[in-house]
C-alpha positions in Angstrom: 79.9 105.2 102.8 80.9 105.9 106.3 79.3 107.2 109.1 82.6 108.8 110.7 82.3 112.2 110.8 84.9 114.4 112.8 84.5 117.2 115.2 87.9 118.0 114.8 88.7 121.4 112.2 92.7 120.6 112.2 93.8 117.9 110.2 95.6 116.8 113.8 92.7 116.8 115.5 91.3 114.7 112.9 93.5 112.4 112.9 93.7 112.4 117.1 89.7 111.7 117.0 90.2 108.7 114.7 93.3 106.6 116.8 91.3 107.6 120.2 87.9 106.6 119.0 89.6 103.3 117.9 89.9 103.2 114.6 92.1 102.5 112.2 94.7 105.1 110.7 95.3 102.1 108.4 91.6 103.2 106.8 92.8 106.6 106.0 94.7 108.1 103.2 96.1 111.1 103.5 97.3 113.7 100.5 100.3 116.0 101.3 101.7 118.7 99.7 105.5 117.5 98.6 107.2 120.0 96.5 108.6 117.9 93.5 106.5 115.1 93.3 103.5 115.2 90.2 101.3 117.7 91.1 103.0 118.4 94.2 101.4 116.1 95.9 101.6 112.1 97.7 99.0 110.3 99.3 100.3 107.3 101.8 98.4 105.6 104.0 97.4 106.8 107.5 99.2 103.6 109.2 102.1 104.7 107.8 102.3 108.5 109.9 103.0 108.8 113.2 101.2 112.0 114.8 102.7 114.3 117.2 102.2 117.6 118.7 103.4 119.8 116.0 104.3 117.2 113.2 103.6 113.7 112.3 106.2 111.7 111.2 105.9 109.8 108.0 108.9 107.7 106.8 111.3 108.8 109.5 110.6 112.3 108.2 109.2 114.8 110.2 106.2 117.1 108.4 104.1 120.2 109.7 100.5 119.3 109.7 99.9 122.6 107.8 101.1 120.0 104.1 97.9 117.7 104.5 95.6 118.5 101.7 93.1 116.0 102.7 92.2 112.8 104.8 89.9 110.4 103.4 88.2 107.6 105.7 87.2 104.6 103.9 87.4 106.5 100.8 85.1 109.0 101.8 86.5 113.0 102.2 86.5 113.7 106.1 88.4 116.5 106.0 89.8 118.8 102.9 92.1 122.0 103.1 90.0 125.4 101.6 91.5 126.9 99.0 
C-alpha cells in the first residue's frame, strides 16, 4: 500500500504533484474514457502520457484531462472521477 496521497483535486494536478515530487509516472496507470474501446475505456501506463497545460499527450495523441477516469499509484486508487 502506498503512502502517496495527493493534494491535487484535478487529475493534472495529480499527475503534476507526482513527476515534481519525483516519482515515477511509470508507477501510475491511468483509465481514460475512449469511445469505442470495451467499456469505453483504456488504461496505459503513466510513462507513456506526456502532461501539458490543457492536455496530455498519449501516443502522439493529444487528450483533454476531463477523459481520465482514474489514476492508480502502485495499484492503489489516488484519484477517481465522481459520478
Amino acid at each position: 500500500m502506498t503512502q502517496f496521497r495527493p493534494k491535487g483535486r484535478h487529475p493534472k494536478q495529480i499527475l503534476n504533484e507526482i513527476k515534481w515530487r519525483g516519482l515515477s509516472l511509470d508507477e501510475c496507470e491511468i483509465d481514460i474514457l475512449h469511445r469505442g474501446a470495451p467499456n469505453d475505456t483504456i488504461t496505459v501506463k503513466g510513462g507513456d502520457v506526456v502532461p501539458g497545460k490543457s492536455f496530455f499527450s498519449y501516443g502522439g495523441t493529444m487528450i483533454p484531462y476531463h477523459r481520465i477516469l482514474r489514476i492508480k499509484y502502485l495499484g492503489d486508487t489516488i484519484w477517481s472521477r465522481s459520478k
